[in-house]
C-alpha positions as CSV (number, residue, x, y, z in Angstrom):
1,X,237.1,35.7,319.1
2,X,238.9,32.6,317.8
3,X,237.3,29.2,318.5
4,X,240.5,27.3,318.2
5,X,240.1,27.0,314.1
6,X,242.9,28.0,312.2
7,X,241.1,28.6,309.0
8,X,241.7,25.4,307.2
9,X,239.7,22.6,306.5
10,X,239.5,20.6,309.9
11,X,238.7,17.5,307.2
12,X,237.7,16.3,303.7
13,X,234.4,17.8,303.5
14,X,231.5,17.2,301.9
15,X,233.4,16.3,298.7
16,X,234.3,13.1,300.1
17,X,230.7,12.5,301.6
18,X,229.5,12.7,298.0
19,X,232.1,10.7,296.5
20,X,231.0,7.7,298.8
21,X,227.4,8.1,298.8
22,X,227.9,8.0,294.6
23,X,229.9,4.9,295.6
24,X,227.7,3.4,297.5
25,X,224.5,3.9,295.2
26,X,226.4,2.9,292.3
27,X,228.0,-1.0,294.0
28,X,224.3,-1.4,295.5
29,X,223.0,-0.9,292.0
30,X,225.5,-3.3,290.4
31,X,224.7,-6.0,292.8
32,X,221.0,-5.8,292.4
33,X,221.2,-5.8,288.6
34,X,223.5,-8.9,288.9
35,X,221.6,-11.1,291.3
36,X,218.0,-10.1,289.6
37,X,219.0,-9.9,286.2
38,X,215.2,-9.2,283.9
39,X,214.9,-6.9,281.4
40,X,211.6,-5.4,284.0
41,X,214.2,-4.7,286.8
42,X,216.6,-2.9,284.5
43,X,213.4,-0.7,283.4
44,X,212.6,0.1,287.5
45,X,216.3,0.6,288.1
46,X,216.4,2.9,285.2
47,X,213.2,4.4,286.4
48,X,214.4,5.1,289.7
49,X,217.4,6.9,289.0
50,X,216.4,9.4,285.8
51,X,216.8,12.3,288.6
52,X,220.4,10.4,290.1
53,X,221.3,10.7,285.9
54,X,220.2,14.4,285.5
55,X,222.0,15.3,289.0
56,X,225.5,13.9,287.9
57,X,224.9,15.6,284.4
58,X,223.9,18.7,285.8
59,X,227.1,18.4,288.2
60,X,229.4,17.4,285.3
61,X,228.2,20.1,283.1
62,X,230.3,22.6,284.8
63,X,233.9,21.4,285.0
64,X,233.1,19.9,281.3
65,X,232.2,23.5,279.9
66,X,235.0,25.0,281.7
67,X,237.5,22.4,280.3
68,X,236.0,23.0,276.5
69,X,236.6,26.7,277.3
70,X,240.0,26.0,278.2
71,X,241.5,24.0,275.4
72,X,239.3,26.3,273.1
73,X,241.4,29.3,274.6
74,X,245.3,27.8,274.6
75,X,244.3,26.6,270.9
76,X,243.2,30.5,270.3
77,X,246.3,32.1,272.3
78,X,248.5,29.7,270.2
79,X,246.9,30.9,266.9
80,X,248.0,34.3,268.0
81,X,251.3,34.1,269.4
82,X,251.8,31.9,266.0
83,X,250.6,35.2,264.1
84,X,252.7,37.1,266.1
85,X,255.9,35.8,265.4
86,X,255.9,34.6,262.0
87,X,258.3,36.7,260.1
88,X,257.8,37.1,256.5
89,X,260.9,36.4,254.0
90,X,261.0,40.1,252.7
91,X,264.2,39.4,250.7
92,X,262.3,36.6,247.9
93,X,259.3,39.4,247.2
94,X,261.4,42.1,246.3
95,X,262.6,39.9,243.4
């Protein structure tokens, strides 16, 4: 039974719902810091958002690993296609 849906995104998701929220906590923590600006409400801000820190890192953590694994493989397949097709001058170690 099809409810109208063609199988494609009907919108940008939750992808853009994260991407403001982020936004949004990020401009409302830049405005606080620079209309109370005391070395105790950079220690509560700080505070407040050690599990906001440890989500992003935990979200960036993924994409970053894959991206390491990535270079680390095109350097590898270079190193072998290199290997592959480097042709030794037989003619100079016969003399």
């Amino acid at each position: 039974m099809d409810h109208g849906h063609s199988g494609s995104d009907d919108g940008p998701g939750a992808g853009a719902f994260i991407a403001i929220l982020v936004g949004f906590k990020l401009w409302t923590l830049l405005l606080i810091l620079l209309v109370a600006t005391s070395w105790g409400t950079v220690g509560f801000l700080a505070a407040t958002h050690v599990l906001w820190i440890m989500v992003g890192m935990v979200a960036l953590w993924g994409p970053a690993l894959l991206w390491y694994r990535l270079i680390r493989m095109r350097r590898r397949r270079r190193e072998l296609q290199r290997a592959e097709w480097e042709v030794e001058d037989t003619q100079r170690t016969r003399h």
